[in-house]
N, CA, C and O atoms as a printed pandas DataFrame, in Angstrom:
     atom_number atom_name residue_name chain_id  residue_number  x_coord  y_coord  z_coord
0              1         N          UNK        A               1    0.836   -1.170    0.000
1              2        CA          UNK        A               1    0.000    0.000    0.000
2              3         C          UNK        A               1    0.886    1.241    0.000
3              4         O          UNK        A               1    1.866    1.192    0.744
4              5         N          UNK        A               2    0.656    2.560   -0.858
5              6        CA          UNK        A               2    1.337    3.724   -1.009
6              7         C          UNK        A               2    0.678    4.049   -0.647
7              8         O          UNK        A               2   -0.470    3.608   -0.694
8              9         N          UNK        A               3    1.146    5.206    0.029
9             10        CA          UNK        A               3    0.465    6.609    0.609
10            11         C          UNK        A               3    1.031    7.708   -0.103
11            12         O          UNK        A               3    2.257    7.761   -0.203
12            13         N          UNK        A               4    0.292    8.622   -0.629
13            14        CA          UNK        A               4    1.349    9.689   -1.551
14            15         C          UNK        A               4    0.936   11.103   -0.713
15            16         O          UNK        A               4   -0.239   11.307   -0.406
16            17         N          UNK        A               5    2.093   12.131   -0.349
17            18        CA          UNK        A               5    2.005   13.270    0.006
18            19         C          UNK        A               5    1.560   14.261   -0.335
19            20         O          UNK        A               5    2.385   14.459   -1.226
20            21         N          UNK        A               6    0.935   15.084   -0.388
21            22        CA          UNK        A               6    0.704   16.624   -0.780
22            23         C          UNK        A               6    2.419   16.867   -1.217
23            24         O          UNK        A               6    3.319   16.154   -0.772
24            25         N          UNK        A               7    2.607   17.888   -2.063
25            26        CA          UNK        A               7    3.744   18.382   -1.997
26            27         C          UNK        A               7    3.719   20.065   -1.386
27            28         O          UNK        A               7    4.691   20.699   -0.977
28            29         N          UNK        A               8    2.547   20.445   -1.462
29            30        CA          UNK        A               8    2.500   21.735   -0.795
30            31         C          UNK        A               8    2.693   21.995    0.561
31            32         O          UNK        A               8    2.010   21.520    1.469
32            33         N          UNK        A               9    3.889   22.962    0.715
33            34        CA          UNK        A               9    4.461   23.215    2.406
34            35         C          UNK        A               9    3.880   24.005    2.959
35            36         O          UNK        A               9    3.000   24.673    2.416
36            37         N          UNK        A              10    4.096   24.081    3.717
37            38        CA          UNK        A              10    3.099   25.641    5.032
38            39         C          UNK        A              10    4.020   26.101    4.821
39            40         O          UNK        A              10    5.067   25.508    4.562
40            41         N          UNK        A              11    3.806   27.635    4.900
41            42        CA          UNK        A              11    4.884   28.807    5.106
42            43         C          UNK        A              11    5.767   28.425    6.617
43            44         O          UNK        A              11    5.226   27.693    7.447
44            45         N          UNK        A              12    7.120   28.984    6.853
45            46        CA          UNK        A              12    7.535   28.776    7.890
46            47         C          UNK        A              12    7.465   29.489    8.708
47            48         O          UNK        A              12    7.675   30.583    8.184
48            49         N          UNK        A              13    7.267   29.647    9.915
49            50        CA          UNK        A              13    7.332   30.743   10.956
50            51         C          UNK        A              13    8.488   31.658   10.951
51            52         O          UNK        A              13    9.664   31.293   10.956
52            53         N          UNK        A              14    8.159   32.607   10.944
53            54        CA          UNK        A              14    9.224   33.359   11.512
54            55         C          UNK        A              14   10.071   33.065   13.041
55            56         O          UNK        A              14    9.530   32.985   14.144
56            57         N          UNK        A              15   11.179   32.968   12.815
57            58        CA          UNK        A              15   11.410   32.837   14.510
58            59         C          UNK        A              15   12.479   34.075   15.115
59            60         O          UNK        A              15   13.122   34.110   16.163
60            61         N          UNK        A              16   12.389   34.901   14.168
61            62        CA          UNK        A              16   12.277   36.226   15.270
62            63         C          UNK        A              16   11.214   36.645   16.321
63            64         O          UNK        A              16    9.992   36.519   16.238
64            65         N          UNK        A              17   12.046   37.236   17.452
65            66        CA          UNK        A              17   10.765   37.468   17.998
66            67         C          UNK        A              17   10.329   39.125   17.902
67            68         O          UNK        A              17   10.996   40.077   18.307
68            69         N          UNK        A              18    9.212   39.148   17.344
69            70        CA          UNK        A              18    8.315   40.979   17.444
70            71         C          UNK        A              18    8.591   41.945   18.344
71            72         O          UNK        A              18    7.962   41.724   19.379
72            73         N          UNK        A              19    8.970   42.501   18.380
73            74        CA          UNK        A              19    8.934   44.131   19.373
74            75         C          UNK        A              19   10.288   44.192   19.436
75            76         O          UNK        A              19   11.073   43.648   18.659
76            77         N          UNK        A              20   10.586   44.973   20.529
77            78        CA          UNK        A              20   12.152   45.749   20.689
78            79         C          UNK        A              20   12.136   45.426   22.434
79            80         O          UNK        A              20   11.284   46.034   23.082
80            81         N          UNK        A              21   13.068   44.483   23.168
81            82        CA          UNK        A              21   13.136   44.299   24.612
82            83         C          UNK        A              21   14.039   45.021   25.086
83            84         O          UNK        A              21   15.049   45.020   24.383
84            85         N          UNK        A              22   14.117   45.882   26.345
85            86        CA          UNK        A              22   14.943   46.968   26.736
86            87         C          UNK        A              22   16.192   45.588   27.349
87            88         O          UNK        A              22   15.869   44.410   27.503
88            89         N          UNK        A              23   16.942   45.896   27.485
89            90        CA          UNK        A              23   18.144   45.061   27.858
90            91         C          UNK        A              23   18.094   45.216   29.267
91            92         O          UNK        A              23   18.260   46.367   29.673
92            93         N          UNK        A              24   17.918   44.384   30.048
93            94        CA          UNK        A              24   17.910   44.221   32.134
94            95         C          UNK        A              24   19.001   44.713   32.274
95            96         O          UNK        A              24   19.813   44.547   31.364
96            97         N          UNK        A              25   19.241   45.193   33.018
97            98        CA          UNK        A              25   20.439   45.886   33.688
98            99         C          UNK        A              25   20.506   45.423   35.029
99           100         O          UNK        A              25   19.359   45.494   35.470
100          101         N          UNK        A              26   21.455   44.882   36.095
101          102        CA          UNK        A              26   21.508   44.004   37.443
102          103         C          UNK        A              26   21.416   45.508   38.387
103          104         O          UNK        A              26   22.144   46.495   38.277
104          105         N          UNK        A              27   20.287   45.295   39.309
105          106        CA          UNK        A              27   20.194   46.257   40.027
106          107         C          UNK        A              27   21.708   46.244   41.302
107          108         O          UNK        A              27   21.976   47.004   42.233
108          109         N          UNK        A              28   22.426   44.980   40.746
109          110        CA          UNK        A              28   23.870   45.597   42.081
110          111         C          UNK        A              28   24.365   46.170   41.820
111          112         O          UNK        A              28   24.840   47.094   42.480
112          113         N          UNK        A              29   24.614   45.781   40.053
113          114        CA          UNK        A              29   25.867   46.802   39.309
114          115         C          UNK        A              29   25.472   47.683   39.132
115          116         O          UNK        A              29   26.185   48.346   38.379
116          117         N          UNK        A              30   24.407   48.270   39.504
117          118        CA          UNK        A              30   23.746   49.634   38.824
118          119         C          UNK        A              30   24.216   50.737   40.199
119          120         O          UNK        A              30   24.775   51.828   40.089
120          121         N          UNK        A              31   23.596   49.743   42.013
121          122        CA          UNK        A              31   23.879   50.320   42.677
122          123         C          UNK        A              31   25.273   49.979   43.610
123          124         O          UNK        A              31   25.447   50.109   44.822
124          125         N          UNK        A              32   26.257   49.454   42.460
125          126        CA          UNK        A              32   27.188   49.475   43.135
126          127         C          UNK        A              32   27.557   48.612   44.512
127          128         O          UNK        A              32   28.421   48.785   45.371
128          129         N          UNK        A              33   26.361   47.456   44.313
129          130        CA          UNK        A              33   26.363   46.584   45.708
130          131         C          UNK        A              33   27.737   45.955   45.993
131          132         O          UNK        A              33   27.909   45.371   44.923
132          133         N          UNK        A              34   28.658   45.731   46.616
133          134        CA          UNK        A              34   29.661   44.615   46.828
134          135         C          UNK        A              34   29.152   43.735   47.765
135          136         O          UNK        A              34   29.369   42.580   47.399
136          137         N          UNK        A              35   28.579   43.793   48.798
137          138        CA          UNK        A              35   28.237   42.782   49.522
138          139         C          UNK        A              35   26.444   43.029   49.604
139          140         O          UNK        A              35   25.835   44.088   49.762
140          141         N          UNK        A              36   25.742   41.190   49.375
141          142        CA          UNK        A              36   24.706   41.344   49.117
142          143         C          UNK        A              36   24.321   40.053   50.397
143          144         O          UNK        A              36   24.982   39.015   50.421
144          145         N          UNK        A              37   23.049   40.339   51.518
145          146        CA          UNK        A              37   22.997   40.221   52.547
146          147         C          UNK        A              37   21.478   39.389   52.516
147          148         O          UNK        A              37   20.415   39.901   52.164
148          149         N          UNK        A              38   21.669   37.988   52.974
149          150        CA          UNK        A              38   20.316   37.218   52.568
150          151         C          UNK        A              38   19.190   37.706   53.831
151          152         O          UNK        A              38   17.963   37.610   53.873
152          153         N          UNK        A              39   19.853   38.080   54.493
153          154        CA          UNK        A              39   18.891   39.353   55.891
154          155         C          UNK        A              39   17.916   40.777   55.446
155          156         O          UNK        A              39   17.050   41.392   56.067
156          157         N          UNK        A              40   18.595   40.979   53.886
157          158        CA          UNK        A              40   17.858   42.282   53.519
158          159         C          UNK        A              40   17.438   41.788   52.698
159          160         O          UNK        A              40   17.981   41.343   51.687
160          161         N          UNK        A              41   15.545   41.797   53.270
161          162        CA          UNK        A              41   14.779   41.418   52.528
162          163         C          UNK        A              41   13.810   42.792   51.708
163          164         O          UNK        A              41   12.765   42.455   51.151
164          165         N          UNK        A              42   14.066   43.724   51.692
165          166        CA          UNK        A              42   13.650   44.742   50.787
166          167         C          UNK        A              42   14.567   44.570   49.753
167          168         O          UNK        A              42   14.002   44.548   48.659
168          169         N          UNK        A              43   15.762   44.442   49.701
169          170        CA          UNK        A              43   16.131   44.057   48.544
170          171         C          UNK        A              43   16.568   42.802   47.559
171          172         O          UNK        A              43   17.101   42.699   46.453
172          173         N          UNK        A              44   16.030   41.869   48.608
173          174        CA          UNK        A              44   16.412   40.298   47.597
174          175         C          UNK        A              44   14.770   40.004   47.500
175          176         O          UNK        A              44   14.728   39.004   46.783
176          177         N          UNK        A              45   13.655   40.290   47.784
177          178        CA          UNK        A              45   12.315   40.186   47.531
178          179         C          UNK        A              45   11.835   40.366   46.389
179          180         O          UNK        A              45   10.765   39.931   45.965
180          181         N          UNK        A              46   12.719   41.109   45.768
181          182        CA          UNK        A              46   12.601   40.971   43.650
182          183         C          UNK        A              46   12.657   39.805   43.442
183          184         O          UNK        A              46   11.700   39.173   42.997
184          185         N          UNK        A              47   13.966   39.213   43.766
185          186        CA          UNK        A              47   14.482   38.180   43.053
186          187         C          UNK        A              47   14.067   36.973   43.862
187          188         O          UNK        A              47   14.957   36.161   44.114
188          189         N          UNK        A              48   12.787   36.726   44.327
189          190        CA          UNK        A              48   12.532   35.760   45.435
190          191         C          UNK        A              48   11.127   35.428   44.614
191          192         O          UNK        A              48   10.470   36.420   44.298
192          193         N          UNK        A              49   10.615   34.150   44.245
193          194        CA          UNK        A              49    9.595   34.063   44.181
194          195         C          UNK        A              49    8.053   33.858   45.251
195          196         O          UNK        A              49    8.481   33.019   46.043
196          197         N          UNK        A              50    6.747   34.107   45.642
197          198        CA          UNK        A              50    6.183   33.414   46.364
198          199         C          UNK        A              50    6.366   32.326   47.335
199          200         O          UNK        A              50    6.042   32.268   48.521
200          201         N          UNK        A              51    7.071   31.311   46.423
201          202        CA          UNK        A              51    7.704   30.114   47.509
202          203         C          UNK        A              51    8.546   30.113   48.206
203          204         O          UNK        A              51    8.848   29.426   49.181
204          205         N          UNK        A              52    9.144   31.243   47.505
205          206        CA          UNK        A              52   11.077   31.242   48.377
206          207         C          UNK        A              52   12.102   30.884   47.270
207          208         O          UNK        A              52   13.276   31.168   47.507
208          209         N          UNK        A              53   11.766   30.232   45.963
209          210        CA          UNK        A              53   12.920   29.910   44.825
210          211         C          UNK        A              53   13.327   31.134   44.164
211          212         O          UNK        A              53   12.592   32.121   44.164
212          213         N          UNK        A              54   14.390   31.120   43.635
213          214        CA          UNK        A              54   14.858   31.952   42.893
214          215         C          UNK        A              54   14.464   32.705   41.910
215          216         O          UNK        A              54   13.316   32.262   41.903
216          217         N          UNK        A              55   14.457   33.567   40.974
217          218        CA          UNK        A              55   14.168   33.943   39.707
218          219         C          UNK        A              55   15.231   33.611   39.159
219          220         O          UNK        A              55   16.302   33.552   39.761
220          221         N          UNK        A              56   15.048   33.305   37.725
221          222        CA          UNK        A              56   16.109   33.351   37.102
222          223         C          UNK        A              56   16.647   34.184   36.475
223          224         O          UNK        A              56   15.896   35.099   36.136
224          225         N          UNK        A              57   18.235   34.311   35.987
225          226        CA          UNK        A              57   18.820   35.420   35.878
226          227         C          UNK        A              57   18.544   36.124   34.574
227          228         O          UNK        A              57   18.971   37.255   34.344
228          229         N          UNK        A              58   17.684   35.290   33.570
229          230        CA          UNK        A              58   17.506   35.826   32.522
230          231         C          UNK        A              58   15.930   36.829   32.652
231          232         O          UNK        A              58   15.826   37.843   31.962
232          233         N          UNK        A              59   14.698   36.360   33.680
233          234        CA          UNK        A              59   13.979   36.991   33.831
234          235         C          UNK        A              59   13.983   37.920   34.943
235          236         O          UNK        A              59   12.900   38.431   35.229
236          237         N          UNK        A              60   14.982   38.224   35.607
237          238        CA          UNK        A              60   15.240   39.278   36.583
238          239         C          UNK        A              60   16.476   40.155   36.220
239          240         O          UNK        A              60   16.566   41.309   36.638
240          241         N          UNK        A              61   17.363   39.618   35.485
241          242        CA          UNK        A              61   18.315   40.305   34.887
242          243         C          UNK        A              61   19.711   40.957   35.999
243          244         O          UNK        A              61   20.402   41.923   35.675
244          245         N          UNK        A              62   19.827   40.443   36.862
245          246        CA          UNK        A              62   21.098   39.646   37.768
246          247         C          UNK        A              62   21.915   39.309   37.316
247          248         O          UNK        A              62   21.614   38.653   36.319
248          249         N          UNK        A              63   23.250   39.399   37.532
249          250        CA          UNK        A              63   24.159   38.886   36.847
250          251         C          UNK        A              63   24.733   37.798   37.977
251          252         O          UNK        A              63   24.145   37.669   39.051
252          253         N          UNK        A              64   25.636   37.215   37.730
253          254        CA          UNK        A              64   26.643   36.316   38.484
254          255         C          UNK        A              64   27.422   37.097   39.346
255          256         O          UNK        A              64   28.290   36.570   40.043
């Protein structure tokens, strides 16, 4: 038994992605943090989810 194909393709997606994303900037290097203190919770509460896990560095924009 043959089965024969269409030869007509779907267009391909584009895989750019649409709009213009501002580039994250790490709020230590911005303010110059050198020492960062798991006690100050006004400022690690960005990067803290609901549960207590991390954000990651690509959606909070943190560096290493």
């Amino acid at each position: 038994m043959v089965v024969t194909r269409n030869n007509i393709r779907k267009p391909k997606k584009d895989n750019k992605k649409s709009g213009f994303f501002k580039k994250r900037v790490c709020r230590f290097c911005m303010e110059k943090t050198e020492i960062i203190d798991y006690k100050d919770i006004n400022r690690i509460s960005k990067f803290i989810t609901e549960r207590g896990k991390i954000v990651p560095s690509r959606v909070s924009g943190a560096c290493a």
